[in-house]
NUSE-513904 format. One record per atom (N, C-alpha, C): x negated, z, y. Coordinates in steps of 0.2 Angstrom, whole numbers, plus 5000, padded with zeros to 4 digits. Layout:
N
XZY ...
REM end
This chain:
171
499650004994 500050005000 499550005006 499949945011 499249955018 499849985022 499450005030 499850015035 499449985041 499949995048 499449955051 499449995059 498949995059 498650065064 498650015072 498949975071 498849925079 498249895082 498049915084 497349875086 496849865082 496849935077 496249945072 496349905068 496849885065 496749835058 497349865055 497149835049 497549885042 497249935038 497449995038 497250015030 497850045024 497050055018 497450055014 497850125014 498350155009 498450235009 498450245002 498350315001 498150324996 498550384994 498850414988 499150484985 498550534984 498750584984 498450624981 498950674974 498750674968 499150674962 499450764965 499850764962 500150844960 499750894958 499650874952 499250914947 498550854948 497950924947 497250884948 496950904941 496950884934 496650904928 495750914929 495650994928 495151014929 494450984925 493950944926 493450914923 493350964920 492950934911 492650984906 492051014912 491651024914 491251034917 491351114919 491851124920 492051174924 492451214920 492451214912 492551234909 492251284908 492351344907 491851414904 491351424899 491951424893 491751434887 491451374882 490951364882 490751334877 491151264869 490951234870 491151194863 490851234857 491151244852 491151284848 491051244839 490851194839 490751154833 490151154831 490051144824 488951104823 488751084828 489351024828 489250954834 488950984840 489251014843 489051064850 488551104851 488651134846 488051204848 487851234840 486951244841 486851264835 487051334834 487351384839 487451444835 488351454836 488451394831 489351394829 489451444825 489051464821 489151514816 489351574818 489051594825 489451654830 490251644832 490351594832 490851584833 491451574829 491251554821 491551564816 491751594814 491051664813 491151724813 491851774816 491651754824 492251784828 492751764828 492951674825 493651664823 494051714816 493551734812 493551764809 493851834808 493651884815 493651934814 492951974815 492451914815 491751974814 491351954820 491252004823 490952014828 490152004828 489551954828 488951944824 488351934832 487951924827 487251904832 486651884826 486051884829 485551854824 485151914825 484851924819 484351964819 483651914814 482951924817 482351894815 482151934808 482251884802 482051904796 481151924795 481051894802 480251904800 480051974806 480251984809 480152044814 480852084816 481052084813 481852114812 482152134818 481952104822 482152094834 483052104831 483452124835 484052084836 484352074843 484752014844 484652004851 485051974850 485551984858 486051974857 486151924866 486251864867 486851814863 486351804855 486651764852 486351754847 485651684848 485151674844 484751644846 484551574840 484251524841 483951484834 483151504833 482951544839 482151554840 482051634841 481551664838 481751744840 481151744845 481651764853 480851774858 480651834856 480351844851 480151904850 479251884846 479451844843 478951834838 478951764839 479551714841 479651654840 479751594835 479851634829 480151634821 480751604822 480851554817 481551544818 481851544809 481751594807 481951634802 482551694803 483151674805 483551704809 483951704804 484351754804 485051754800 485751804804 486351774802 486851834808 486951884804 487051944807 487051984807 487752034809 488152074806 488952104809 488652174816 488852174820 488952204826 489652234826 489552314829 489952364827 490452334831 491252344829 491752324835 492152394839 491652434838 491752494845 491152504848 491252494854 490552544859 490752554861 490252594869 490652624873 490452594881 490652604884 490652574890 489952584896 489552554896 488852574900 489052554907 489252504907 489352504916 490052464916 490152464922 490952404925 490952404932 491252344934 491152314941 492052294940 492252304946 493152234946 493152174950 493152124946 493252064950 493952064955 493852074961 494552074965 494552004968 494351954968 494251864970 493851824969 493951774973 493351724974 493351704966 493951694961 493651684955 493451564955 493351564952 492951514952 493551454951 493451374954 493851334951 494151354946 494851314943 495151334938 495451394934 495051464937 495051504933 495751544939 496351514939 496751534944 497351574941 497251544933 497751584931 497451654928 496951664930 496551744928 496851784933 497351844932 497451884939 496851944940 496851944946 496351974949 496852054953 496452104952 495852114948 495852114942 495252114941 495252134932 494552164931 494252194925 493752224925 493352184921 492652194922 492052154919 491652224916 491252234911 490752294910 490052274905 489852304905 489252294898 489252334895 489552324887 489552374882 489052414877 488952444876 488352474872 488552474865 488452424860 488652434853 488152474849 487552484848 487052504849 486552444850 486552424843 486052384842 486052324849 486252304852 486452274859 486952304863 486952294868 487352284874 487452194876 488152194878 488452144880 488752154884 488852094889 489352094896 490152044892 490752084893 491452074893 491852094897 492352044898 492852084901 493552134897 493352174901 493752244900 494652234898 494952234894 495852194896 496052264895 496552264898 496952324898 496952384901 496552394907 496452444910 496052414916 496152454923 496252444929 495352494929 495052484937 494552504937 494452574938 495152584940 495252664939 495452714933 495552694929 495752704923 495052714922 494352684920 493852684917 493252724918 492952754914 492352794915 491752764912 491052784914 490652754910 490552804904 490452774897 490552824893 491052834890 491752764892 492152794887 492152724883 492552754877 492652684871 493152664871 492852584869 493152524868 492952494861 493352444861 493352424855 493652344855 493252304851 493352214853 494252184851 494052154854 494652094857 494652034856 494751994852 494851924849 495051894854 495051844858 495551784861 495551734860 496051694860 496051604859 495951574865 495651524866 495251504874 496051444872 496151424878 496851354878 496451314881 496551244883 496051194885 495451204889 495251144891 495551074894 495351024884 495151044878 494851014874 495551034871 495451004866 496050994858 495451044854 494851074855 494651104848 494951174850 494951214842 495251294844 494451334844 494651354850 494051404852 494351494852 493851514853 493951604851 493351634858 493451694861 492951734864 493051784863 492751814865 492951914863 493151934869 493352004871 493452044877 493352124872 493452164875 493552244873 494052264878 494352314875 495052364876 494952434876 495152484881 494752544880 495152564874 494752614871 495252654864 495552704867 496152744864 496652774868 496452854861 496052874866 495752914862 495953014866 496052994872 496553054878 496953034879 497453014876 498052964877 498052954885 497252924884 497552874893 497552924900 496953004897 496853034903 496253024899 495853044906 495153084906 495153164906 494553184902 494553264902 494053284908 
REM end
């Protein structure tokens, strides 16, 4: 469709769509297949129910995201390994905005922490509890989720939930 500005000429015009489908790029979470990424295995695990990481058969490091290489010795004699699905709470921050493209259907706030399982600490987000509810030092315990697009494959992530161990007070 052209229009005509008078003096200037013609131009063209253009729409702009309703809905703008968010490029993979800006996707978070990871493709989750062999095809994609060499540690699917964590992932399978997790679709599972088992919460894993790699630990080094030659120097027995364990490290958590998981790894194909151990920076420890740099072996790649690695095998996964099950990661306890209660820790307790090391630190937490609340995202109150500024969340990134995309992520609009996340309401805000919401809580972020790093868990202490033992044998690693991990950064998750916290579900089901506000940032006042929360101490450092209290227990949590993992969270399965199903990630929904922008891809057709089924993807999985974890979170952690505090345990309702004061029924929902602090002593």
């Amino acid at each position: 469709m052209t229009d005509s500005d008078g003096d200037r000429g013609t131009r063209d015009r253009v729409s702009i769509p309703e809905e703008i489908e968010l490029p993979r790029l800006l996707d978070f979470y990871e493709l989750q297949t062999a095809d994609q990424t060499k540690i699917h295995e964590f992932y399978d695990n997790l679709r599972d129910g088992r919460l894993t990481t790699t630990e080094c058969r030659d120097c027995e490091a364990i490290h958590y995201p998981p790894r194909i290489v151990c920076p420890e010795c740099t072996g790649d004699n690695l095998e996964y390994v099950d990661l306890p699905h209660e820790g307790e709470l090391f630190t937490f921050s609340e995202v109150r905005g500024g969340l990134p493209m995309g992520l609009s259907e996340h309401d805000v706030p919401f809580v972020v922490g790093v868990v202490d399982l033992g044998p690693v600490k991990l950064s998750a987000r916290i579900d089901d509890a506000s940032y006042a509810d929360l101490e450092i030092g209290d227990s949590v315990e993992l969270k399965i989720v199903e990630i929904d697009g922008p891809t057709d494959q089924e993807r999985v992530f974890y979170r952690f939930t505090p345990q309702d161990t004061n029924n929902g007070e602090h002593e």
